[in-house]
C-alpha positions in Angstrom: -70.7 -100.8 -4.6 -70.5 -97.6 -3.7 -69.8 -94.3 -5.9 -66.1 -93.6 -5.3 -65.2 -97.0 -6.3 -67.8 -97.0 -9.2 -65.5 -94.0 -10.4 -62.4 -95.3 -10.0 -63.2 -98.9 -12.0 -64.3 -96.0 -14.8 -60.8 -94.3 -14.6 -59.2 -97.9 -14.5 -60.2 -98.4 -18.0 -57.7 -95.5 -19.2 -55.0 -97.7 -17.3 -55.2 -100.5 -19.5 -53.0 -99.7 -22.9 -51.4 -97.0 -24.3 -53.9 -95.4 -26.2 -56.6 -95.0 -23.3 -53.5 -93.3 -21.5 -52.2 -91.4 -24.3 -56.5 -90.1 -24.4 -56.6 -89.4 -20.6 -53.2 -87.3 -21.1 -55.3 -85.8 -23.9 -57.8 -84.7 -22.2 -56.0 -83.7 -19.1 -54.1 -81.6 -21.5 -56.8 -80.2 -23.4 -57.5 -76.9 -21.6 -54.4 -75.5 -22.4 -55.5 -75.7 -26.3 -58.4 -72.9 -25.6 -56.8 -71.2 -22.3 -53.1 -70.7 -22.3 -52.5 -71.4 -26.1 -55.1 -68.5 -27.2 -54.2 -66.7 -24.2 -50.5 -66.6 -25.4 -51.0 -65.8 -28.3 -52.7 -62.1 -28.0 -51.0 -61.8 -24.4 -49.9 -58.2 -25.0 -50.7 -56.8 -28.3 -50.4 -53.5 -27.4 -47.3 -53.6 -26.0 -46.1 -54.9 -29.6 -47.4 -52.2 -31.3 -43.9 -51.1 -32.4 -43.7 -54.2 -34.4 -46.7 -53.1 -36.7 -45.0 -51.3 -39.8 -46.6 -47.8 -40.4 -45.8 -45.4 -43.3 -45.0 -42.1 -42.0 -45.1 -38.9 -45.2 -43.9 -35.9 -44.1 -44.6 -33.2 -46.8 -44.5 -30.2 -45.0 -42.5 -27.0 -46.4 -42.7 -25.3 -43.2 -43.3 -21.3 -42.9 -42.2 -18.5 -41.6 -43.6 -16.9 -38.0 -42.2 -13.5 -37.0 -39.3 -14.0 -38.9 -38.5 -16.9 -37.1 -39.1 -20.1 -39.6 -41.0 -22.9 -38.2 -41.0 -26.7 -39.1 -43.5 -28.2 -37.2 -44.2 -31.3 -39.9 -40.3 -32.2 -38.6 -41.2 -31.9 -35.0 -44.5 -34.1 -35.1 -42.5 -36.6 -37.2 -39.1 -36.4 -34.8 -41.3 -37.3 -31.5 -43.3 -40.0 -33.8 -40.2 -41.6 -34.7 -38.5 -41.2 -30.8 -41.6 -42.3 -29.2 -42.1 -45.8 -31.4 -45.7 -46.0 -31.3 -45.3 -48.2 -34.3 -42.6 -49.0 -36.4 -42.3 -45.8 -38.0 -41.2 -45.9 -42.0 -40.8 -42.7 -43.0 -41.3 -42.5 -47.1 -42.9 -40.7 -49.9 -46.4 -39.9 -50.3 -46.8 -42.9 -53.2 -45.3 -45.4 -51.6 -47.5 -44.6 -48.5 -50.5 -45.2 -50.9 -48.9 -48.1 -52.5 -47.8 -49.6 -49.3 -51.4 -49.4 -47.4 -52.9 -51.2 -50.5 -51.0 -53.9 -51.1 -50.4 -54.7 -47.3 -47.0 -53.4 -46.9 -48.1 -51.2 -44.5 -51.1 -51.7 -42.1 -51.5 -47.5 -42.5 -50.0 -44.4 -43.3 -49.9 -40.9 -41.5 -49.2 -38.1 -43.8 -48.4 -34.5 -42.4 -49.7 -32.2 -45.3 -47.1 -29.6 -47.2 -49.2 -26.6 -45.6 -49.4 -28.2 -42.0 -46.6 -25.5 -40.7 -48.8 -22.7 -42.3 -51.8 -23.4 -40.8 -50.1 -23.8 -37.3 -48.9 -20.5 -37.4 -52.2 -19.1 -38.6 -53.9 -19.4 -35.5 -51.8 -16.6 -34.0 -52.6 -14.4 -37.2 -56.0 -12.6 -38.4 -57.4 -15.7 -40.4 -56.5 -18.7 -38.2 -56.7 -22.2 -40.0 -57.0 -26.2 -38.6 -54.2 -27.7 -39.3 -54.7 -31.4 -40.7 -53.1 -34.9 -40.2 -53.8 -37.6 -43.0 -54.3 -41.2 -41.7 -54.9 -43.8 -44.6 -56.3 -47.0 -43.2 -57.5 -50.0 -45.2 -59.6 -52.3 -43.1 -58.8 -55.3 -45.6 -55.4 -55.6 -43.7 -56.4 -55.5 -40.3 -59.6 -54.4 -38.7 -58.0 -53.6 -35.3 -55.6 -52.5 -36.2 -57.5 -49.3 -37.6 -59.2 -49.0 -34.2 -55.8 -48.7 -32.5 -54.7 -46.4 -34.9 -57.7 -44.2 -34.3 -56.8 -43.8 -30.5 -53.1 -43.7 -30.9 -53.8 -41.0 -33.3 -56.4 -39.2 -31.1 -53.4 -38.7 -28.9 -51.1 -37.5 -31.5 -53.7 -34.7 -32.8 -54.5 -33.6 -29.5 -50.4 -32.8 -28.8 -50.2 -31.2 -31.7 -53.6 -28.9 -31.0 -51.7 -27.9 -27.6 -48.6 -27.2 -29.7 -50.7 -25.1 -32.3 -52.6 -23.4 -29.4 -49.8 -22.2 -27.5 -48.9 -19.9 -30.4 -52.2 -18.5 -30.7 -52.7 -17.4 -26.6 -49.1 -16.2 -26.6 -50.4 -14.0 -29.1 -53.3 -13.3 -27.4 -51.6 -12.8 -24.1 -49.0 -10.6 -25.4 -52.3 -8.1 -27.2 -53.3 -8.3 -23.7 -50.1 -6.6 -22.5 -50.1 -4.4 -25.2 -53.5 -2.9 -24.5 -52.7 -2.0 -20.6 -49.9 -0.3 -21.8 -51.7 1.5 -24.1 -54.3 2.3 -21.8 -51.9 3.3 -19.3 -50.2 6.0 -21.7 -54.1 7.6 -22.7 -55.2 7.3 -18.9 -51.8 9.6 -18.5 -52.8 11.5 -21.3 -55.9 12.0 -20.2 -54.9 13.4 -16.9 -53.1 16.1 -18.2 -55.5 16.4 -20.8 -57.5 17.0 -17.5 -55.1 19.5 -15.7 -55.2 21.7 -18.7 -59.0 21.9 -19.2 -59.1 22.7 -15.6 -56.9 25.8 -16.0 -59.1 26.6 -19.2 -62.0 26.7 -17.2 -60.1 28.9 -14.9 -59.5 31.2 -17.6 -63.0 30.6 -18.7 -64.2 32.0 -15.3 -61.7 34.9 -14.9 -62.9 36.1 -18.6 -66.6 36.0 -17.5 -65.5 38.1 -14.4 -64.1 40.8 -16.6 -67.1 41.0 -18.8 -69.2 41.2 -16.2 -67.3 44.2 -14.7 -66.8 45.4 -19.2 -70.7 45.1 -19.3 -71.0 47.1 -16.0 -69.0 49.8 -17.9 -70.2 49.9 -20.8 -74.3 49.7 -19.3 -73.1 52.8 -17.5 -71.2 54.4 -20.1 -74.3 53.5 -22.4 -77.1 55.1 -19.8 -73.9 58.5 -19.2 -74.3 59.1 -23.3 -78.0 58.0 -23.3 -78.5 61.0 -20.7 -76.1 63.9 -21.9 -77.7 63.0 -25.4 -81.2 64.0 -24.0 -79.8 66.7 -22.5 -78.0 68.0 -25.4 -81.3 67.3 -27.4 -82.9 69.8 -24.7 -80.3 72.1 -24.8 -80.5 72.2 -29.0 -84.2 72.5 -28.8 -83.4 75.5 -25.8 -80.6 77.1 -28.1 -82.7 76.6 -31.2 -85.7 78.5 -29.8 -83.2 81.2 -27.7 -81.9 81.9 -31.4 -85.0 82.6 -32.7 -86.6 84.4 -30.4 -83.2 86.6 -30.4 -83.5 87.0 -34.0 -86.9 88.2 -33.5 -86.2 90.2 -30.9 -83.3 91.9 -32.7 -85.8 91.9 -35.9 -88.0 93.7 -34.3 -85.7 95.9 -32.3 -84.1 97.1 -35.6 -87.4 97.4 -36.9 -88.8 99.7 -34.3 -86.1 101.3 -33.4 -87.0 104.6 -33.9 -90.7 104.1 -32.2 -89.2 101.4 -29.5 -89.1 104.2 -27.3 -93.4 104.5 -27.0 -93.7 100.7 -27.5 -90.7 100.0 -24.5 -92.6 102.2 -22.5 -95.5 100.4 -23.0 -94.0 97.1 -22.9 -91.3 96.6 -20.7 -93.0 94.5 -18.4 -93.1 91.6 -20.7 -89.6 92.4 -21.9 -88.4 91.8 -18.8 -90.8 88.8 -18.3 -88.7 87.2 -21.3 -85.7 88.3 -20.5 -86.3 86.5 -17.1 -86.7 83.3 -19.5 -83.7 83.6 -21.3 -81.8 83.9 -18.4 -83.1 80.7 -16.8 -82.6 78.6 -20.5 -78.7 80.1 -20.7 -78.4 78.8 -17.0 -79.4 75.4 -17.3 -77.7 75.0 -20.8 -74.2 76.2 -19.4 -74.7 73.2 -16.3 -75.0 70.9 -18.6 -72.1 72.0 -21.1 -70.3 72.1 -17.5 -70.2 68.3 -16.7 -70.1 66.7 -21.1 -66.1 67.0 -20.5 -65.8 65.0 -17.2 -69.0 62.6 -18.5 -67.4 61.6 -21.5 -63.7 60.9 -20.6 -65.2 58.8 -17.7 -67.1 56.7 -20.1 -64.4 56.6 -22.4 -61.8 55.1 -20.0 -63.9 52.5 -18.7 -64.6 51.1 -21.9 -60.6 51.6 -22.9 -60.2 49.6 -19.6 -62.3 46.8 -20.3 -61.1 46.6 -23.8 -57.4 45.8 -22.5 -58.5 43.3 -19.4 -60.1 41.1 -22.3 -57.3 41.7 -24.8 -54.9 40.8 -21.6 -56.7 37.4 -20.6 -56.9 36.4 -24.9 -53.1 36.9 -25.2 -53.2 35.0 -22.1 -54.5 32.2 -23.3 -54.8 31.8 -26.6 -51.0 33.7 -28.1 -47.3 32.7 -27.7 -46.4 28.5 -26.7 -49.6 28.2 -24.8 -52.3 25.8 -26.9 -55.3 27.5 -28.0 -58.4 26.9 -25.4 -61.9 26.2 -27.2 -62.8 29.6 -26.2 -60.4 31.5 -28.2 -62.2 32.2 -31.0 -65.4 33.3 -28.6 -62.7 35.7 -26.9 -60.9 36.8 -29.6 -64.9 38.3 -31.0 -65.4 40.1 -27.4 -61.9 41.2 -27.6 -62.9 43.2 -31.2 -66.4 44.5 -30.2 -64.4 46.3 -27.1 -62.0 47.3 -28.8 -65.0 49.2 -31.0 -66.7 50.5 -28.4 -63.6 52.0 -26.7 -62.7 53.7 -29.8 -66.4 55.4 -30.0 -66.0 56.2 -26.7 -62.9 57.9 -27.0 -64.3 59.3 -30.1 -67.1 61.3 -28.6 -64.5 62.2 -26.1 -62.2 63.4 -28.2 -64.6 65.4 -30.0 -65.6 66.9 -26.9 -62.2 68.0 -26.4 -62.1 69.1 -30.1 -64.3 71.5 -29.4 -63.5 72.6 -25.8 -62.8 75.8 -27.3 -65.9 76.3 -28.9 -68.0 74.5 -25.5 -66.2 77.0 -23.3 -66.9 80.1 -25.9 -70.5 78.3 -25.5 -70.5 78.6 -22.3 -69.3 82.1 -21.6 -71.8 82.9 -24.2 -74.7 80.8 -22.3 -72.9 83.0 -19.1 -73.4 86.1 -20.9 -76.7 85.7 -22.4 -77.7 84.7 -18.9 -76.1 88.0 -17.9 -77.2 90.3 -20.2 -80.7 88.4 -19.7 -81.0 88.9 -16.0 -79.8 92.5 -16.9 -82.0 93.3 -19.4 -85.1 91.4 -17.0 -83.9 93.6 -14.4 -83.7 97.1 -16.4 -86.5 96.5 -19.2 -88.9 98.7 -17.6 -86.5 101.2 -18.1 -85.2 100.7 -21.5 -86.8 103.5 -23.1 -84.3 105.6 -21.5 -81.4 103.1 -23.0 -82.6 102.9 -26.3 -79.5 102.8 -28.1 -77.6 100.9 -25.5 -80.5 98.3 -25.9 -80.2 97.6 -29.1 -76.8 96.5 -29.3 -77.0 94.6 -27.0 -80.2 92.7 -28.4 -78.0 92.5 -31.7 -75.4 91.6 -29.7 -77.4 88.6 -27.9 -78.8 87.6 -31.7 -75.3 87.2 -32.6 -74.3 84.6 -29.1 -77.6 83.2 -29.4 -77.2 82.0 -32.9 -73.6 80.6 -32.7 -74.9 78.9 -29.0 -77.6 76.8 -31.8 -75.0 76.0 -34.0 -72.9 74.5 -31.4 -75.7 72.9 -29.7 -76.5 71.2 -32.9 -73.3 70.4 -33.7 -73.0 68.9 -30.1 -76.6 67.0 -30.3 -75.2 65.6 -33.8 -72.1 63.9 -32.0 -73.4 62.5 -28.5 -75.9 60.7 -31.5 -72.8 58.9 -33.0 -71.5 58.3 -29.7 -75.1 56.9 -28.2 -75.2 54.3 -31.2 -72.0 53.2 -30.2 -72.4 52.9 -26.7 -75.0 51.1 -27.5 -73.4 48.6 -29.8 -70.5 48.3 -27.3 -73.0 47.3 -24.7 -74.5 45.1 -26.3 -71.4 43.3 -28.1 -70.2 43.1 -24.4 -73.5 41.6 -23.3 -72.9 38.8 -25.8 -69.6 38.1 -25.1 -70.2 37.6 -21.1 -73.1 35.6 -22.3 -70.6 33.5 -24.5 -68.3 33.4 -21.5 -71.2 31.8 -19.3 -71.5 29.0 -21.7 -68.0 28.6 -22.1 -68.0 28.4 -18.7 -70.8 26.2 -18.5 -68.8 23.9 -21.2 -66.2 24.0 -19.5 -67.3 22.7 -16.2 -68.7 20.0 -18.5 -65.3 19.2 -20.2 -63.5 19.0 -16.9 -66.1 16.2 -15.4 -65.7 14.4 -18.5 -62.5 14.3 -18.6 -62.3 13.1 -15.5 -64.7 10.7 -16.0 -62.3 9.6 -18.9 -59.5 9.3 -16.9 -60.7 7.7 -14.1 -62.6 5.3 -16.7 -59.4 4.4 -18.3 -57.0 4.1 -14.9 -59.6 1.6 -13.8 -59.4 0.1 -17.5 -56.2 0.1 -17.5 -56.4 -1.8 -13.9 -59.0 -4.9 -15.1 -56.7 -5.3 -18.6 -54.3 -8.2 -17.7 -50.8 -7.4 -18.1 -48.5 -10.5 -18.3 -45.4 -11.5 -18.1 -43.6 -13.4 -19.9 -43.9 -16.7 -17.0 -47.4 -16.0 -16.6 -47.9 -15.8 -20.3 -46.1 -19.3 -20.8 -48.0 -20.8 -17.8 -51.8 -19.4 -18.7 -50.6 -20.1 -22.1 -49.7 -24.1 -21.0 -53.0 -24.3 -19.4 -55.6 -22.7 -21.6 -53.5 -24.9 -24.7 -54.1 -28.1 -23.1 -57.3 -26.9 -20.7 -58.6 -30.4 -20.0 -56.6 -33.3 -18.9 -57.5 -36.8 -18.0 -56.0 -37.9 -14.9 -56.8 -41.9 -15.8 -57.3 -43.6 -12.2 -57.4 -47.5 -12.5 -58.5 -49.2 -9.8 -57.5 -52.7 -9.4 -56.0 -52.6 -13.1 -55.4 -55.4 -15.4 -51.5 -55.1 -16.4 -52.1 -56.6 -19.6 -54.3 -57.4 -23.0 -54.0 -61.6 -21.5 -54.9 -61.1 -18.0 -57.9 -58.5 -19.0 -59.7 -61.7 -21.1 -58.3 -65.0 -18.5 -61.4 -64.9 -16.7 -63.5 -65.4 -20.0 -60.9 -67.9 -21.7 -60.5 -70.0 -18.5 -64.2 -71.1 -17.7 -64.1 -71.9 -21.8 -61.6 -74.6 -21.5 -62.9 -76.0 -18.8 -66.0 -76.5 -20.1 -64.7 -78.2 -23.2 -62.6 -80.2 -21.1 -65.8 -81.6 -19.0 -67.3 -81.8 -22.4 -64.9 -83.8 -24.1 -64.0 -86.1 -21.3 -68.0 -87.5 -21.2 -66.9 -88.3 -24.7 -64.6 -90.8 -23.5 -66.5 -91.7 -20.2 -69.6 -92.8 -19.6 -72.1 -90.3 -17.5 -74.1 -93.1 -16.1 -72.0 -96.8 -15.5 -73.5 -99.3 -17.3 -72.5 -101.9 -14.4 -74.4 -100.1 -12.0 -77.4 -100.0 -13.8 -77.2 -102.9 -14.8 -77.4 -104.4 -11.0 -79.9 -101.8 -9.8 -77.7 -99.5 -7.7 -78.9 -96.0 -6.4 -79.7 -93.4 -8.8 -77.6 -91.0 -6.9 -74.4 -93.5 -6.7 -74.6 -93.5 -10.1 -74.7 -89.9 -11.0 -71.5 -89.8 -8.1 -70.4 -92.2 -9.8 -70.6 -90.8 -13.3 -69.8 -87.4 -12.3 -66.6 -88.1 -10.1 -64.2 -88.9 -12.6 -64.7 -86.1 -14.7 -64.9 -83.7 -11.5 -61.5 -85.8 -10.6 -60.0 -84.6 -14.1 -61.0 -81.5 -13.9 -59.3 -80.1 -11.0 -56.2 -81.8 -12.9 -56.9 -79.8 -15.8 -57.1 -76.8 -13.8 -54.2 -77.5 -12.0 -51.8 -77.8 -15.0 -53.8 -74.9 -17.2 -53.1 -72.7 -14.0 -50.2 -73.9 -13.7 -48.7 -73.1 -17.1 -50.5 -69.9 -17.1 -48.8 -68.6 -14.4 -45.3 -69.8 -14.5 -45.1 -70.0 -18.3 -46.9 -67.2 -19.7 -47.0 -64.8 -17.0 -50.7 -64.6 -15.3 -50.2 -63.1 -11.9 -53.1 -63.2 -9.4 -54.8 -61.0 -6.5 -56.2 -64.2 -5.1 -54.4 -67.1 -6.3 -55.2 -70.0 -4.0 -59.1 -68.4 -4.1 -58.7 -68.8 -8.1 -57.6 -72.1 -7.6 -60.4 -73.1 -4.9 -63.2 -71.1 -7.2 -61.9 -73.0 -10.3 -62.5 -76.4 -8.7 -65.9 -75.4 -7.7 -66.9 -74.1 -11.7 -65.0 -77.6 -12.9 -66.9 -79.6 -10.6 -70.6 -77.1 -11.7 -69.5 -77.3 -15.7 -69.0 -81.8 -15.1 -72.3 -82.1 -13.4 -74.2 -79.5 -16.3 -72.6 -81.7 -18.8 -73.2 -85.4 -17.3 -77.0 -84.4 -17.1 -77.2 -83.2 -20.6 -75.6 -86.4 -21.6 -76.8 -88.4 -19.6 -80.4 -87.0 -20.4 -80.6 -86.8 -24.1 -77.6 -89.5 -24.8 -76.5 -88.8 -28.3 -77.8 -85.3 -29.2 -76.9 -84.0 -25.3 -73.6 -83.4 -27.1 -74.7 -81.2 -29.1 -76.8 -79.9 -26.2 -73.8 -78.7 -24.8 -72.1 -77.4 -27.5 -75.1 -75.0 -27.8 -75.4 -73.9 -24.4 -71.6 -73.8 -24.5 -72.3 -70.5 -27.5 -74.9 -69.2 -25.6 -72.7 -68.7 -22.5 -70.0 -67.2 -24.4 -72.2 -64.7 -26.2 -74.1 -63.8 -23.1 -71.1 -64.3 -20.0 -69.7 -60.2 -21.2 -66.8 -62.0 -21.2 -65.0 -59.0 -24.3 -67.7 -56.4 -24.2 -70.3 -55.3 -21.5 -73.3 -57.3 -22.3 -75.2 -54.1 -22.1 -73.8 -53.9 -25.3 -75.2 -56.9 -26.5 -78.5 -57.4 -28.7 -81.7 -58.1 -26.0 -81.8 -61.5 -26.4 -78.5 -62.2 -24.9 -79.2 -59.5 -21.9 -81.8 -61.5 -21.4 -80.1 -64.9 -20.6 -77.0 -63.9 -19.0 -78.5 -63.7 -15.7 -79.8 -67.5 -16.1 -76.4 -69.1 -17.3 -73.8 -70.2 -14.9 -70.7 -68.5 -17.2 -72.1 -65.0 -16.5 -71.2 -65.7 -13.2 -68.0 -67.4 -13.4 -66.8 -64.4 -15.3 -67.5 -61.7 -13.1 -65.7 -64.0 -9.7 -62.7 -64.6 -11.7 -62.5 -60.8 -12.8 -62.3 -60.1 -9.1 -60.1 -63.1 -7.8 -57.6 -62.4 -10.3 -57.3 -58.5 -10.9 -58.9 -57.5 -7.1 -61.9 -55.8 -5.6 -64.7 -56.7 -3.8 -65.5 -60.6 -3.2 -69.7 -60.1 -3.5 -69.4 -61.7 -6.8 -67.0 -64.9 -5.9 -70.0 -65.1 -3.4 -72.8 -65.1 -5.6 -70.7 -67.0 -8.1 -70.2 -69.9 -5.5 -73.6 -70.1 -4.2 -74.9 -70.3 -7.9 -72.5 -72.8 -8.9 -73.4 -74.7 -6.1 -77.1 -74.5 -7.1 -76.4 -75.3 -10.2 -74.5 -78.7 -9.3 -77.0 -79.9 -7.1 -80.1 -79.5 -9.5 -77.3 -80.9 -12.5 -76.7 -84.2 -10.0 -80.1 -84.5 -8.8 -81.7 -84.5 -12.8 -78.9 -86.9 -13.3 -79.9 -89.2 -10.4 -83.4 -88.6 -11.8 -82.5 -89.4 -15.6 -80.4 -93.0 -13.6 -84.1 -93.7 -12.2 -85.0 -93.7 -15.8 -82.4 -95.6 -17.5 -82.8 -98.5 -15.4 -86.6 -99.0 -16.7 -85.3 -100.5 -20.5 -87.2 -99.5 -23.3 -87.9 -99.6 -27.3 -86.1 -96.7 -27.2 -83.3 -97.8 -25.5 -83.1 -101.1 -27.6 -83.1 -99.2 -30.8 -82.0 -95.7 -30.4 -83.3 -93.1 -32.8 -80.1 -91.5 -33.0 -76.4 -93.0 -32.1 -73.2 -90.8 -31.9 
């Protein structure tokens, strides 16, 4: 007999009476118990999120921002409530507590009394983090508390871009602030830059005008230097013209009555000194000639230098004009001038004083040079003037003593009016010498402040200034800098269809388990007559394979039209499914077939080890090693990954590995089936009395 109608006298069997029919229904019907039931029954949990009650405590007092008063506990609480996240119960603080303890409420969120506070310090000097409470208590629902903690990651991160916004507005408006700022002191600094520059052209003009004051005053200085030398000479001339005419008259007095013999006798030498006398009153009166002219000269270039400085300080430094740096350095040269013009014109005013006295000098000098020459020229001859002679020797006594007087008198003054020419001089020195360093600094101050104002325009150019739609898009953007742009390829539109492709291959596999409980892997008939150990592991193996493309059929079936599961690849799923029934009925008729009783449990073992190994939930990277280890030898893992892509899309490499493995697997199931047939038609004492019976 061959195989296919070996398998369908087996499926006969369930024909006869209602409860072998009521079992086949059974077990056609018992995928749905571990596919579509659990399937349906955590479908889509996150999209009934809004039916998980929540306590919501909002306790902020709110504050006040630029006297403008901010609430942002009721804004975070408003979009809570509008979005309906969860089913939002706004109470009080207690009954939060209360609520998440005794299982009222799965958690709480609780936005703090100070939450507005600290928002609106981060625009201020001492910026805070704001804090949201979330109560969670794991005794009511584990999973819950991890969708809370993503659901909340979402809801802090909003209100960190709220919170943020404030604090660059700020920053963007400090921004604007500064470049205007800047703007004003790079204006400030040009004009600060104009008026240096016409400081240090007042700088330059004042060290023009000492220069040409210290020319004046060095010549003015060297003018008294020389008529002082020369009135030292012509006090040391007079001095010793006085005396020698006081001797002379002395002795002409004296001798009178015998001048006659001794002029005889002497009149050479009289005449000799007379000569002297006459040279001496000469050069005195040349001198007395040009001490006017020398000294008015002096004195009205140093009254002329004195005003040009006293011009350029009113100039600058007096009236609406700002006072320079240099001012008080000016006003000094402006005093010592003013000094040395008033010696000057002192000595030339006593020079005038006594131009009555210099000119009586001088016509005194002119007659002693007279009566000299005279007296040189008539000397030898004087015995015969004897009388005559001697009056005019008195006479020349009496000039010559009042030309020493004056001399001295003279010497005495151009002494007063040296010093003073020589303090002038100097003073003036030091004051162009001031002016060339004010000059100096000055040149200084105008390339700094230049520097200044060029650094500041170019500040003033790099500091952002903002408006107020740049502010609110920069703002926007540095608030919420990141963003996740969230690209699913091939996505799963729900919780259900994301786990189908571990929950399907389940069923089936406890459907081909359970149905070798009701049929037998290897038919006893067959055996019993000797048949061919592969037309009985067809033979066993058929049926089951035969009831598990039913089962597929009707879980598919319900999955798709009553609970929703829509496919990329349907009649591939389909086609694939068939294949993994047909792979799971051959795995499970070998076991059982093998081992008898304890197969059963066999494949309830390897049936764990393919669920904790397939990565059906998590990645089984994520698993411990031993599981990593076995997924790549366990036909689930592969089932798994074809059904992701048949039913949510991508690539078809996997369905292709899947099948070939699957196919592997069937073969070397039905051939260590034929093989365990071979075996079980050699009887035994093991097979006449069983060590275990199930």
């Amino acid at each position: 007999m061959r195989s296919p109608k070996l398998a369908a006298l087996e499926l006969k069997r369930f024909g006869r009476g209602r409860l072998p029919r009521a079992a086949l229904a059974a077990l056609l019907l018992l995928p749905l118990l571990y596919g579509a039931l659990y399937l349906w029954s955590f479908w889509d949990p996150y999209g009934k999120l809004d039916k998980i009650p929540v306590a919501l405590v909002n306790s902020d007092t709110g504050a006040t921002v630029r006297g403008e008063h901010l609430t942002a506990g009721d804004d975070i609480t408003g979009e809570l409530l509008d979005s309906k996240t969860f089913d939002w119960h706004p109470t009080s603080a207690a009954e939060a507590r209360k609520g998440v303890a005794n299982g009222t409420y799965y958690l709480s969120l609780t936005v703090p009394s100070d939450f507005s506070r600290q928002i609106a310090s981060s625009s201020g000097k001492s910026p805070e983090t704001g804090a949201l409470k979330v109560r969670t208590n794991d005794a009511n629902n584990y999973i819950v508390g991890q969708i809370s903690r993503s659901v909340f990651s979402e809801v802090r991160a909003a209100a960190s871009a709220k919170a943020s916004r404030g604090f660059y507005d700020n920053i963007f408006i400090s921004f604007a602030d500064i470049h205007g700022e800047t703007a004003k002191a790079a204006k400030s600094a040009d004009k600060l830059g104009k008026g240096i520059g016409k400081a240090k052209k007042g700088a330059d003009d004042l060290a023009k005008g000492l220069a040409k004051a210290k020319e004046g005053s060095r010549d003015l200085k060297s003018g008294l230097g020389t008529l002082y030398k020369g009135s030292g000479t012509l006090k040391t001339g007079a001095g010793g013209v006085a005396g020698g005419t006081q001797s002379l008259s002395d002795k002409v007095n004296d001798v009178a009555a015998k001048v006659r013999p001794f002029l005889k006798e002497h009149g050479k030498e009289i005449g000799d000194v007379s000569q002297l006398v006459a040279d001496a009153s000469r050069k005195a009166s040349d001198n007395l000639d040009t001490l006017p002219e020398t000294t008015a000269t002096a004195a009205a270039k140093a009254r002329k230098a004195s005003d040009d400085l006293a011009a350029d300080h009113r100039t600058r430094c007096e009236g609406a004009v700002p006072a320079g740096p240099d001012c008080p350095a000016l006003k000094k040269s402006v005093a010592a001038a003013g000094t040395a013009a008033d010696v000057a014109e002192d000595v030339n005013q006593l020079v005038k004083d006594h131009t009555t006295e210099l000119d009586a000098l001088g016509g005194h000098l002119d007659d002693l040079h007279d009566q000299a020459v005279w007296l040189a020229h008539n000397a030898p001859h004087l015995d015969t003037d004897l009388d005559t002679a001697v009056r005019k020797v008195n006479a020349l006594n009496s000039g010559a003593q009042k030309v020493a007087e004056g001399a001295g008198t003279l010497h005495t003054g151009l002494s007063t009016a040296k010093t003073g020419a020589s303090d002038l001089d100097s003073g003036v020195g030091k004051a162009h010498g001031g002016a060339d360093t004010l000059g100096g600094g000055m040149y200084r101050l105008v390339d700094g402040s230049g520097k200044l104002s060029g650094g500041l325009h170019d500040g003033a150019a790099k500091i952002p200034d903002y408006g107020e739609q740049d502010r609110d898009d920069r703002t926007e953007v540095m608030s919420d800098p990141v963003r996740l742009v969230n690209q699913a390829v091939h996505k799963a539109p729900n919780y259900g269809t994301g786990f189908a492709p571990y929950f399907i291959p389940l069923s089936l596999w406890v459907g081909a388990m359970v149905a070798y409980m009701l049929i037998q892997p290897l038919n006893g008939r067959a055996l019993a007559v000797g048949a061919s150990s592969w037309r009985i592991a067809f033979a066993g193996w058929l049926p089951v394979a035969a009831i598990g493309v039913l089962q597929t059929l009707a879980l598919m079936a319900v999955l798709h039209w009553a609970i929703g599961l829509q496919m990329e690849r349907a009649a591939g799923t389909l086609g694939f499914l068939m294949l993994v029934t047909a792979c799971f009925a051959a795995i499970v008729q070998w076991l059982n077939a093998r081992f008898g009783p304890a197969g059963r449990i066999l494949v309830l073992a390897l049936l764990m080890l393919q669920l904790t190994s397939a990565g059906g939930t998590y990645p089984v990277q994520t698993s411990p090693r031993f599981f990593t280890a076995i997924h790549p030898f366990l036909p689930m893992s592969y089932v798994v990954d074809g059904l992701r892509r048949l039913i949510t899309g991508g690539g078809l490499g996997p369905v292709w590995l899947a099948c070939g493995v699957l196919l592997g697997y069937t073969a070397a199931a039905l051939a260590l089936t034929a093989w365990s047939a071979r075996r079980r038609q050699v009887w035994s004492l093991n097979r006449l009395h069983p060590e275990l019976s199930l």
